[in-house]
C-alpha positions, 0 to 999 in steps of 0.5 A: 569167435571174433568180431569183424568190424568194416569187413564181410570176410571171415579168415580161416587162419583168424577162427577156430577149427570147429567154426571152420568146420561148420563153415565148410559144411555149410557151403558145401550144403549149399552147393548142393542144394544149389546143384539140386535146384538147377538139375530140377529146373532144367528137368522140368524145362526139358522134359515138361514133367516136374521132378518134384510136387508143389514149388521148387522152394519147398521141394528143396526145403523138405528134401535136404530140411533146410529152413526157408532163407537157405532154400529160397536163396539156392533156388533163386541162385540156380534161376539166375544161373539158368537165366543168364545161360539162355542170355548168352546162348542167344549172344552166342547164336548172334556171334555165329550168325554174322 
């Protein structure tokens, strides 16, 4: 694999099909486990009952057997996401409002 020096972009035609792959499957992995987190954060905020036992962080960790940096980024990833949607719920409420 090459080095990338002054840059955090890794292009697909610069890398192997095998890293290529992994790469691919690890965002998609990602994705769902983001998708996961979000699902159950709302859940619980609906309905008051958690999906899952303890906190949200290890529930994912165990569930798709990720290690902590993956499961800890994916739930604080789906909290921003939830947070910026009651922000511009109430934007919009004041828009409609006036």
């Amino acid at each position: 694999m090459k080095k990338c020096y002054f840059s955090n972009r890794i292009y697909k035609h610069t890398v192997s099909r095998d890293v290529n792959q992994e790469l691919s499957h690890s965002l998609q992995l990602y994705n769902q486990v983001m998708r996961a987190a979000y699902a159950w954060q709302t859940k619980h905020l609906r309905t008051g009952n958690k999906p899952y036992e303890g906190s949200p962080h290890l529930a994912i960790k165990k569930r798709f057997q990720l290690d902590d940096y993956y499961a800890n980024s994916a739930v604080q990833q789906a909290n921003a996401l939830r947070t910026s949607q009651k922000e511009l719920q109430v934007l919009y409420l004041k828009q409609v409002d006036v």
